[in-house]
C-alpha positions as a Markdown table, in Angstrom:
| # | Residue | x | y | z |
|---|---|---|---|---|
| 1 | Unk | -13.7 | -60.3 | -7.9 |
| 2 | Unk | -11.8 | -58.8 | -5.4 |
| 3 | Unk | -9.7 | -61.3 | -3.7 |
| 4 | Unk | -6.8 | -60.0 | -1.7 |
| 5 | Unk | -6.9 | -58.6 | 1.7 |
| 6 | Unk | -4.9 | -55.5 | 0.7 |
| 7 | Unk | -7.0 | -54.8 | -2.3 |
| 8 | Unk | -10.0 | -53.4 | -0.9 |
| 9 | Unk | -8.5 | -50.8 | 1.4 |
| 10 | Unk | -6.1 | -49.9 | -1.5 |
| 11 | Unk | -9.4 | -49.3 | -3.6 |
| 12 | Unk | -11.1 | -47.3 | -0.8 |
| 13 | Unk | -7.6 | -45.3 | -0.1 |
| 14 | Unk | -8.4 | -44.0 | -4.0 |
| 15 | Unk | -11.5 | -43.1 | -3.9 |
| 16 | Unk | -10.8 | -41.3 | -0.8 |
| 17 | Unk | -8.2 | -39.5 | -2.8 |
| 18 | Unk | -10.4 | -39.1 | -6.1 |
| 19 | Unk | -12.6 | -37.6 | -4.0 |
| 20 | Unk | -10.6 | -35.3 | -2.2 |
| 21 | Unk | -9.1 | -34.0 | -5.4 |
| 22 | Unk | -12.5 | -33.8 | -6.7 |
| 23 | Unk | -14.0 | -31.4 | -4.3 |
| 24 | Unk | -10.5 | -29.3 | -3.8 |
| 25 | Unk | -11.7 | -26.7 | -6.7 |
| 26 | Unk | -15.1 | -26.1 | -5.1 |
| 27 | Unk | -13.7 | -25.7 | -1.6 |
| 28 | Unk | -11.2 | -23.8 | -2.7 |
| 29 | Unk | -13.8 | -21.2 | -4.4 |
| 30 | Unk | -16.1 | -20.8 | -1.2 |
| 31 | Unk | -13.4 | -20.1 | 0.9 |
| 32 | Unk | -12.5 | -23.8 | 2.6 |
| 33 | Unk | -9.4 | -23.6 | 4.3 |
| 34 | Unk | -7.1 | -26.7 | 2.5 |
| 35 | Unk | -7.0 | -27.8 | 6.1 |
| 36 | Unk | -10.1 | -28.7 | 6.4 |
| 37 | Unk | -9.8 | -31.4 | 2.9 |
| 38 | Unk | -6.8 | -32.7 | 4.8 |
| 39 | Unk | -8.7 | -33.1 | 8.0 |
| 40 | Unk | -11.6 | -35.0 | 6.5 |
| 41 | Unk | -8.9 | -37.0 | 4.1 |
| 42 | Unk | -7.1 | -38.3 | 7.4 |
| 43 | Unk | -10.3 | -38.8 | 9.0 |
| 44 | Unk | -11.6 | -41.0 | 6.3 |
| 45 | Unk | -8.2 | -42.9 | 6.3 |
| 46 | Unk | -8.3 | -43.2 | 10.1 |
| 47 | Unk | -12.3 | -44.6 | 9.7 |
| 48 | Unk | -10.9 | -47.2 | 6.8 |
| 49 | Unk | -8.2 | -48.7 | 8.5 |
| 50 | Unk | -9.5 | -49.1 | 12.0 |
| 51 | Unk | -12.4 | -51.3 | 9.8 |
């Protein structure tokens, strides 16, 4: 189990990341700027740590 304070928004900071790099590809085909991935990637971050 998950014990440490630090752990779970480490965790979440990955699979914001795993994500991210996931969709990058299929953004990239239709045309998403790469500024949009880093817009949602720093909005997800800001939503995880002001938790």
């Amino acid at each position: 189990m998950l014990s440490s304070a630090n752990t779970l928004p480490k965790l979440y900071l990955s699979v914001i990341e795993d994500v991210i790099e996931s969709i990058r590809e299929l953004f990239c085909d239709e045309g998403v700027e790469e500024r949009v991935l880093d817009n949602l990637r720093q909005s997800l971050t800001a939503a995880l740590m002001s938790m």
